[in-house]
N, C-alpha and C positions, 0 to 999 in steps of 0.2 A: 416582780419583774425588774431586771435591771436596767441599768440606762447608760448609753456612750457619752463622754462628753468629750465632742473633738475640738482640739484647736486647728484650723484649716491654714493653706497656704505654704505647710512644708515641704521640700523634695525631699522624694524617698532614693537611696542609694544602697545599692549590696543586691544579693540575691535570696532567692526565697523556693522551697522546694515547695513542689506541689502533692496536695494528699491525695491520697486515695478517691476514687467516687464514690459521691454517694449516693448515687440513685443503680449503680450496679453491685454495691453492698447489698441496700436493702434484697435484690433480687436473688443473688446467691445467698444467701442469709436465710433465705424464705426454703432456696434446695435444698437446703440440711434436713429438712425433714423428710424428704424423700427415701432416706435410707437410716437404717439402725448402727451403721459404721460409721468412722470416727469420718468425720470432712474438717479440714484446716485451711484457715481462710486470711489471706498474709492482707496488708498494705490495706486493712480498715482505718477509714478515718476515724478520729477518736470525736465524735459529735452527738449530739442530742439524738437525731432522729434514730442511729445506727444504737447505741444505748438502749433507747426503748425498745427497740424492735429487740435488742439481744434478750433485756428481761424481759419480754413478751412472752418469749420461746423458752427463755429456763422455768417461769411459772408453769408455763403449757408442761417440761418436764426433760427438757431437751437439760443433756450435761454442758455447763459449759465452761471453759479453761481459758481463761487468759495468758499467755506464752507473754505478750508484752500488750502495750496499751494498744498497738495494729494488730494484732497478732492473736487469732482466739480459733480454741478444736469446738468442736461442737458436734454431739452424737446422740441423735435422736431414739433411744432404743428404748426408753419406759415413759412414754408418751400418757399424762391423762388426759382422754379425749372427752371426758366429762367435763372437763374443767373450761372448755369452752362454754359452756353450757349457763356457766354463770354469770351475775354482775358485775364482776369483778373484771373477767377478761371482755365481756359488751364495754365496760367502763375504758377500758386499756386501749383495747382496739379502735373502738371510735374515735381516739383521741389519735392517733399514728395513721396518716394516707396510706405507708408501706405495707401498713396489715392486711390490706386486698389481695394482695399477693402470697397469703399464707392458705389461702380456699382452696386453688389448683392442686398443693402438695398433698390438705388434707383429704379433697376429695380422691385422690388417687389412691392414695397409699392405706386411710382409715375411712373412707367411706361416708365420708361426713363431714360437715363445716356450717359455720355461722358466720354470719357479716354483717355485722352494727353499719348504719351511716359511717365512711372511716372520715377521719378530719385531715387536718393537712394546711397547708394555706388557703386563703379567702381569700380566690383568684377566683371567683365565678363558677358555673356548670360544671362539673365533671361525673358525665353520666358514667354509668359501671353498665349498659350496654354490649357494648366488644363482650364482654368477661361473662355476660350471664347465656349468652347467646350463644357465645361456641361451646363454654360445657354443657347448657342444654342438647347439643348439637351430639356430643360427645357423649349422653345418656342419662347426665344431672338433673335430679326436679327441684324446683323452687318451691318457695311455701312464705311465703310473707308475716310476720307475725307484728300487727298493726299496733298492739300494747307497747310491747318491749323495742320494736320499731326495729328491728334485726326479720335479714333473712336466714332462712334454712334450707341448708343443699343437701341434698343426699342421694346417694345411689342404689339403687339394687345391687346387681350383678355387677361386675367389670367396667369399665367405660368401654367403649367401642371405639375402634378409630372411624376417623369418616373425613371426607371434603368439607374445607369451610373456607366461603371469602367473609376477611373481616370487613365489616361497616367504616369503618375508619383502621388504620395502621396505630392503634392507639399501643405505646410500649407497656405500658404495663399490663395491659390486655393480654400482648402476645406476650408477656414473661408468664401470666398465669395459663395460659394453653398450652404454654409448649411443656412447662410443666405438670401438667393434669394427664399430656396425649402420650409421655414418656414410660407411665406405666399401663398406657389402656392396651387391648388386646385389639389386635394387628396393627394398619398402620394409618396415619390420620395427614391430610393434607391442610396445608394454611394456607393460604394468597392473600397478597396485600397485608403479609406479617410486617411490623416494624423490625428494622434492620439496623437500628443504633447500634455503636462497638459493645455497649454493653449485654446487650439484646448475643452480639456475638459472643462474648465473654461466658457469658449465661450457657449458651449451647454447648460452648469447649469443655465449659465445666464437666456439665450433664453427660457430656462423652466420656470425659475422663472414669466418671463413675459407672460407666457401662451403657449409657443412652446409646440410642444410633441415630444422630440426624445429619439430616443432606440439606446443603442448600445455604448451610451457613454464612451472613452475609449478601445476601439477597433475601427479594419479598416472598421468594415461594419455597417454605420448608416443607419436607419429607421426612416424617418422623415416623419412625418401626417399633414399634412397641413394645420392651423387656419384659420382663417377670420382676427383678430386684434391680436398685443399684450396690453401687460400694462404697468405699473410702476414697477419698480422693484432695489431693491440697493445689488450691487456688492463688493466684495473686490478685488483685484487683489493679485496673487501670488507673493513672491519673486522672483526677477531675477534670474536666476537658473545662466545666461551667466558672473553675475557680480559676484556670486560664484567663480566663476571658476576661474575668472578674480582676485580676493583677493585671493583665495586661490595660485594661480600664484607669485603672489606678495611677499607673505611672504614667500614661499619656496626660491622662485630671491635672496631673500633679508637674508635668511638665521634665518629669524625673529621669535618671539612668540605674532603670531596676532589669536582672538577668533574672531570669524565671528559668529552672531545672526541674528536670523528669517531667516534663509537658507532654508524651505520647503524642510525636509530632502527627504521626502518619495517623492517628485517633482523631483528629480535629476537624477532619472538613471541610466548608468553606471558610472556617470563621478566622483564619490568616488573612486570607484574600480579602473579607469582606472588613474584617479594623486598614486593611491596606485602603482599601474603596476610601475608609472616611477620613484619611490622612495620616493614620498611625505609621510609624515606622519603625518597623520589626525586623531583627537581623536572626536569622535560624540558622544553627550550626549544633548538630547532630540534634538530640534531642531535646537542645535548648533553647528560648526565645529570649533577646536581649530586646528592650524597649529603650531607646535613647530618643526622648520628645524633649530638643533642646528650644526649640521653635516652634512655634501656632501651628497645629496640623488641619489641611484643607480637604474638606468632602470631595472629592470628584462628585462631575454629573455624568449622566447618560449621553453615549455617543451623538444623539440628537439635542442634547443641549438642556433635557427635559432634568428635574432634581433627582438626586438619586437616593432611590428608596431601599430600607431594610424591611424585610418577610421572615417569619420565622416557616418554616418546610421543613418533612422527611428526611431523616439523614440521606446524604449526605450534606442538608441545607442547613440554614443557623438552627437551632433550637429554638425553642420558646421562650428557654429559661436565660434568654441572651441577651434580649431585646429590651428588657429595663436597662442592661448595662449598655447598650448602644445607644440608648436614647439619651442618658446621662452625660456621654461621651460627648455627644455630638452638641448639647451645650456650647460647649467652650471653642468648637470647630469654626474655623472658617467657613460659610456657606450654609443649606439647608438642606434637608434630608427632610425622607418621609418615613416613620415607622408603622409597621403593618404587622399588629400580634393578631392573627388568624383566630386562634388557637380558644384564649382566655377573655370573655368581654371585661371581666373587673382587673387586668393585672396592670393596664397604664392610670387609673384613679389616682398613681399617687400622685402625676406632674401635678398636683395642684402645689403641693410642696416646695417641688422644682421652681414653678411658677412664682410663688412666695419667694423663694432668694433670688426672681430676680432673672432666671431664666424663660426664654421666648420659645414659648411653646402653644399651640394650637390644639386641642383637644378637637379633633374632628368630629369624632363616634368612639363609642367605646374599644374599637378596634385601632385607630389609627390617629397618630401624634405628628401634627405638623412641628420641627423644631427650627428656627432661626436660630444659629450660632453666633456665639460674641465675638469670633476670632481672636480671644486675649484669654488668657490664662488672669484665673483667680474672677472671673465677671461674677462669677455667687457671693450672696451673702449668707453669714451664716443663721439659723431659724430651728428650731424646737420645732421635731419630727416625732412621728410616731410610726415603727415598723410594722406594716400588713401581712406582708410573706415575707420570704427568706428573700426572695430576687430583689424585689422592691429595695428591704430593706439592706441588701447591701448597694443598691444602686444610690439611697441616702447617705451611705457610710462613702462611698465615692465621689457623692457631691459636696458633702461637711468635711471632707480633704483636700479639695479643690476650691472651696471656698475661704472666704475675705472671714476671719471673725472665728469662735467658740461655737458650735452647734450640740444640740442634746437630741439625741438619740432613742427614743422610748420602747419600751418591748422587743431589747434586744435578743431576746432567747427564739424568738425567731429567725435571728443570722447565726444563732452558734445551734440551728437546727442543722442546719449545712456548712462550718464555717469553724474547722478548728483552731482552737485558740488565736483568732482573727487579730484581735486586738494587740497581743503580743510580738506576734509575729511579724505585725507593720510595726509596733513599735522599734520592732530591731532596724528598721531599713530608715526609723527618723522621723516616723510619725508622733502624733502626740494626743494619744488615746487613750483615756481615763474609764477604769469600769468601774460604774457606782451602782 
């Protein structure tokens, strides 16, 4: 495993383009198997998780062509569906979260799927409920196999469409149903579908290749059910999470950093809500400039009460935000409340925080009271160890914000999400060592 070794305290200056998503890669990435024509999939980020998932799918038998290092065709047409079958791909899959979302394709299209425990970060619970419940719903039987610790799906006949409200709006839930319900025979209702842009991205696609859905962009999809898809070429949105995640960085760092290709109208609340906690953001077409030349101050609640961040359903913050908010708010004038609904293990890491030095209150495992230092550089810097991707770059955000040399451990979980990270601030003036 490698290790960061930051020196903290620098301003970052210049601009920095935003990659591709990665949590709406893995999703179209997973459509490709839906049809035996070629699909080309533009503005992939070049990172770990999106890697794995790619050779997931060439072992499974999927072709695939690299056009450039974003840029890959991929044509599902000599599929071996035994090949799941083995230690090999249990061993693969377990190890890849995004691999849950390869079941929907395979039960559709080949009548069959296996699903190891998948891995992912060690963020707490993430039941696979939502996902076994609507394709049961859909005509899928379960089968547990308590040895090899994998289930087994399979279908008879066709899938059926049918009504389903989901238990929670979980996304990658609705990314494997809407997938499964595309090729079932007639036509299948969702409510209470997740409605992330990627979640939209996913649907456009699926149209382009012949799907028919209605609703896109809202919780209630109406999906009619083909026979085949086709070929079809994709772009993928910018990362909205690495937004958030730069726009973090140069408020830490007190910096004037221009962030380009940000999919303004993709973001949500999370302009407004870095505005809430003092950031100052200047938007001009589809770029955000951050000039934090000054101590930025939380607002409170029109009654005077602290004001709190929540991660909620798009159009709300994410989940995957709320380490970077809480980091932020560090060094903020004033005090905020952070509220991760979502994940009970994904605030564990403020104890780190708390070690160099930052005022923070571990409520419950959901919510982090933080006092702010109102001065820039109040961290010191402290030998970390990275739990997930979020976490650990909310560490890489504090060991650049802070007083001192920080090390960084088990980086290969920020370059799961986080292309050549290190490099990339180094151009803007950082001073980030990979060892």
């Amino acid at each position: 495993m490698g290790t960061f070794i930051v020196e903290g305290g620098h301003k970052l200056h210049g601009s920095i383009e935003i990659q591709g998503a990665k949590n709406e890669a893995l999703e179209v990435i997973c459509a490709t198997l839906l049809t035996d024509e070629k699909v080309t999939i533009s503005n992939l980020p070049d990172i770990l998780d999106v890697r794995n998932l790619v050779a997931l799918l060439h072992d499974m038998g999927v072709k695939i062509n690299y056009i450039n290092p974003n840029t890959c065709e991929f044509q599902a047409d000599n599929i071996d569906v035994s090949y799941i079958n083995s230690e090999t791909y249990r061993t693969r899959a377990a190890s890849l979260r995004g691999s849950v979302m390869i079941i929907g394709p395979l039960l559709a299209r080949f009548g069959t799927a296996i699903l190891p425990k998948p891995g992912g970060d060690k963020i707490g619970r993430r039941r696979l409920d939502t996902h076994f419940i609507g394709l049961m719903k859909l005509g899928a039987e379960f089968n547990y196999d308590s040895e090899r610790r994998i289930y087994k799906i399979s279908r008879g006949n066709n899938l059926k469409g049918c009504y389903m409200l989901l238990d929670e709006a979980s996304i990658t839930g609705t990314a494997n149903l809407i997938m499964a319900a595309v090729l079932a025979d007639g036509d299948t209702t969702i409510y209470n579908a997740a409605c992330e842009p990627y979640i939209q991205q996913l649907c456009r696609m699926l149209c382009r290749m012949g799907a028919d859905i209605e609703g896109i962009g809202s919780n209630l999809l109406h999906i009619h059910g083909v026979k085949s898809l086709h070929s079809a070429d994709h772009t993928c949105l910018p990362d909205m999470i690495e937004v958030g995640s730069f726009i973090g960085m140069a408020a830490m760092t007190g910096s004037d950093v221009t962030l380009t290709n940000v999919g303004v109208k993709h973001l949500g609340l999370m302009p407004d809500a870095f505005a809430r906690l003092g950031i100052n953001l200047e938007i001009s077409e589809d770029n955000i400039r951050v000039n934090q030349q000054e101590i930025y101050e939380s607002e409170t609640f029109i009654d005077g009460s602290i004001m709190s961040f929540a991660d909620a359903p798009w159009p709300g913050l994410s989940p995957d935000l709320l380490s970077i908010f809480l980091v932020v708010a560090t060094q903020a004038k004033g005090s905020v409340l952070i509220h991760q609904k979502m994940f009970e293990s994904r605030l564990f890491f403020v104890d780190k925080l708390i070690d160099m030095g930052a005022r923070i209150i571990l409520c419950d495992p959901h919510r982090a009271a933080v006092i702010g230092s109102g001065k820039f550089s109040s961290l010191r810097a402290t030998n970390m160890t990275s739990p997930d991707i979020r976490a650990g770059i909310a560490m890489l955000i504090a060991a650049l914000g802070a007083k001192g040399t920080s090390r960084i451990q088990n980086i290969d979980q920020i370059d799961r999400g986080y292309e050549n990270i290190d490099k990339r601030l180094n151009s803007l003036g950082a001073k980030i060592l990979r060892v």
